[in-house]
C-alpha positions in Angstrom: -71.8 8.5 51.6 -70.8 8.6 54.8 -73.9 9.9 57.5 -72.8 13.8 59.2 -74.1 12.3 62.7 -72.7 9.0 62.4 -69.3 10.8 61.7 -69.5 12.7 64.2 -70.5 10.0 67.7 -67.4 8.1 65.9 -65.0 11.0 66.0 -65.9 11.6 69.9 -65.5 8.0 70.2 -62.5 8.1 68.8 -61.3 11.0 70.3 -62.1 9.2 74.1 -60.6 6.4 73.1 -57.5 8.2 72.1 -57.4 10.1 75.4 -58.0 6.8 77.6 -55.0 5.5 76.0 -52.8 8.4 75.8 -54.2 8.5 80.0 -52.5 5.0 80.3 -49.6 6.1 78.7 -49.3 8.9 80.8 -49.9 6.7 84.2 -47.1 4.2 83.0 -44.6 7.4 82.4 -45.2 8.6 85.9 -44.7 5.2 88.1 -46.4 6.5 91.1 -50.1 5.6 92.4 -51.1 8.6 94.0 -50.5 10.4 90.3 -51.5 7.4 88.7 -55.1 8.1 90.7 -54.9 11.5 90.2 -54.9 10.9 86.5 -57.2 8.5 86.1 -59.7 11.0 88.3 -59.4 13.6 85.5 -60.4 11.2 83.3 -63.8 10.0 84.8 -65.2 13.1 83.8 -64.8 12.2 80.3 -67.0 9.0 79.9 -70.1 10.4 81.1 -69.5 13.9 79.0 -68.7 11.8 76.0 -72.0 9.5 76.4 -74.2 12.4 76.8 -72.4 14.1 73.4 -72.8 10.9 71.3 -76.3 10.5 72.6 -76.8 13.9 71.5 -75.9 13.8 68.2 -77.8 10.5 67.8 -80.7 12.0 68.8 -80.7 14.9 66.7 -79.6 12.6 63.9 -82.9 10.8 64.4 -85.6 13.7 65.6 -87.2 13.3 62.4 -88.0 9.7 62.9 -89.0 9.8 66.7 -92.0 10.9 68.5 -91.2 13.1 71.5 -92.4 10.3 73.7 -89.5 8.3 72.4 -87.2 10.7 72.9 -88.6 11.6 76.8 -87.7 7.6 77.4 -84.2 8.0 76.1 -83.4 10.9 77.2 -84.9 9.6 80.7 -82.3 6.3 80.3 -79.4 8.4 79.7 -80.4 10.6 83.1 -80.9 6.8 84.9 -77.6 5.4 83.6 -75.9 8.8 84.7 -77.2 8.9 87.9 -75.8 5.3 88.7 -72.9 6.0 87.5 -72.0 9.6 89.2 -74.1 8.6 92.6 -71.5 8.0 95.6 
């Protein structure tokens, strides 16, 4: 039987990866950079929305089986890894 949590981090993922291609698709129908840009913009905000869910539910998934310290250090990669990505 299929896990609850594991089903769900592979329905977000497939859900981003469905909206990263229907993104393309939408940047090829439009032919112009600055929209182009201006949708590929919108979809930044995704990636590091859809990281923190999956991380989420993993962890939750798992709480059972980790010590808070463990969790601390994840959630304390996820914060590093976000901060790298969203610092200008």
């Amino acid at each position: 039987m299929l896990d609850k949590f594991v089903a769900g981090m592979a329905s977000l993922r497939i859900f981003s990866g469905s909206l990263e291609i229907i993104a393309a698709l939408i940047m090829l129908r439009l032919n112009q950079v600055d929209k182009a840009l201006a949708v590929n913009s919108a979809l930044a905000f995704t990636g590091p929305l859809i990281l923190i869910l999956t991380t989420t539910i993993g962890l939750v998934g798992m709480a059972d089986k980790l010590s808070w310290g463990k969790i601390g250090w994840v959630l304390c990669g996820v914060a590093f890894l976000l901060y790298g990505i969203l610092k200008k």
